[in-house]
N, C-alpha and C positions, 0 to 999 in steps of 0.2 A: 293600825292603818299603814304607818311604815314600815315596822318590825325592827325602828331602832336602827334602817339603815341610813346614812344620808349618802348625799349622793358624791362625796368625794370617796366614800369606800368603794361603789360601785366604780367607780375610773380605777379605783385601787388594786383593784379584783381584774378587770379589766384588761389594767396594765402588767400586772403581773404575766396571764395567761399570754399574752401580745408579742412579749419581751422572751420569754420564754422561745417561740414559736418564731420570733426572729431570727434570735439565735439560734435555731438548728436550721430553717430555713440560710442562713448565714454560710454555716458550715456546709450543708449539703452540694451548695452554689460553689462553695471554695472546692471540695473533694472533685465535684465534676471538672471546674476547670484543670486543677490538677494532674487529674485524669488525662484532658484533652491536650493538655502543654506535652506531658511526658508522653502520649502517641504522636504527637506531631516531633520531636525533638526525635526519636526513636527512628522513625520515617526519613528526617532530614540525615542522620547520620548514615542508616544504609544506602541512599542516594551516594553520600560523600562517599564511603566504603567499599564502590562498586564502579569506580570512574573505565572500566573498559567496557562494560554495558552500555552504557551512554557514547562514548567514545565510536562501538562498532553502530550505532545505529546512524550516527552524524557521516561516518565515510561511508556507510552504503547510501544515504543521498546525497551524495557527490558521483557514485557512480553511473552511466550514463545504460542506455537498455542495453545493449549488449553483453556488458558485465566488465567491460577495460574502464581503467581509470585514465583520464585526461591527461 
């Protein structure tokens, strides 16, 4: 009628499969972030690396329509 299982094996069995599936779910979640730190880190250094880009786009709105600077 039971086949001899009780029912702490089946949590057993259960937990096994659970635990498992955690942990790569775990891992997957950490890789991704990973992932996304090191594009965003990457992204913030070439901003840094590139200060005359930024720099000429700030004094062309300072310049007025003509094209003289004040």
């Amino acid at each position: 009628m039971f086949d001899g299982l009780t029912m702490k094996d089946d949590q057993d069995r259960a937990a096994g499969k659970t635990s498992a599936d955690v942990k790569d779910s775990r891992r997957d979640r950490l890789k991704l972030a990973l992932r996304e730190n090191l594009k965003r880190r990457k992204s913030q250094a070439r901003g840094r690396s590139d200060p005359a880009a930024s720099s000429e786009t700030t004094d062309a709105s300072l310049d007025d329509a003509s094209g003289e600077k004040p």
